[in-house]
C-alpha positions as a printed NumPy array, in Angstrom:
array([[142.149,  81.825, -10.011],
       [143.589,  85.207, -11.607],
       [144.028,  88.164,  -9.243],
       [141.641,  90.186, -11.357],
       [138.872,  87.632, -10.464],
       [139.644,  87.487,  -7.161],
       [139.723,  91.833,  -6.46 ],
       [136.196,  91.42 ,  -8.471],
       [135.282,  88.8  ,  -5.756],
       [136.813,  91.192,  -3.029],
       [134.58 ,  94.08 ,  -4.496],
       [131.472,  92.235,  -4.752],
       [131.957,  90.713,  -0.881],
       [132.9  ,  94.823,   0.537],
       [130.105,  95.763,  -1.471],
       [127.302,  93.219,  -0.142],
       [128.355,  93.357,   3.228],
       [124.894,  93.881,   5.444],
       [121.367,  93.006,   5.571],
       [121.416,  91.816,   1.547],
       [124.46 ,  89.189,   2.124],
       [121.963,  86.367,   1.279],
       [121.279,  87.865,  -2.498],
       [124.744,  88.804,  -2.267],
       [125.991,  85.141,  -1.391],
       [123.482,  83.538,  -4.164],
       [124.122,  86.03 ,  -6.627],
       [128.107,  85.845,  -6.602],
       [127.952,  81.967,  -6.364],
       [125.622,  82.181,  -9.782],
       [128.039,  84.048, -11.268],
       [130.719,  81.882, -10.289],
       [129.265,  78.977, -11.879],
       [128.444,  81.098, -15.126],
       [131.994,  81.908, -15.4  ],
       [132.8  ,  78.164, -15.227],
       [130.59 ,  76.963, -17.993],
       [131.986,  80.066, -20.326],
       [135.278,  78.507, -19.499],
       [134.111,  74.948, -20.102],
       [132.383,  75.964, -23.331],
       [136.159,  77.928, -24.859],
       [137.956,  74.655, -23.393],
       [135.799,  71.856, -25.479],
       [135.933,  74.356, -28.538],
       [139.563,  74.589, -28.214],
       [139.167,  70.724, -28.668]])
């Protein structure tokens, strides 16, 4: 993981701290697995 992804992380975790943790919590994990298939997709194109 970069450090830019991870102070993104950081921010998104300060930010959603209190009573909307659960959106928060779905919401970053959705984006997590976004970024992955981006990077999956430039990986097999690379190919």
């Amino acid at each position: 993981m970069s450090i830019e992804y991870n102070m993104i992380y950081d921010l998104f975790l300060q930010m959603f701290v209190g009573p909307n943790n659960a959106i928060a919590a779905s919401f970053i994990i959705i984006m997590g697995m976004a970024v992955m298939i981006i990077i999956d997709k430039f990986r097999s194109d690379e190919e």
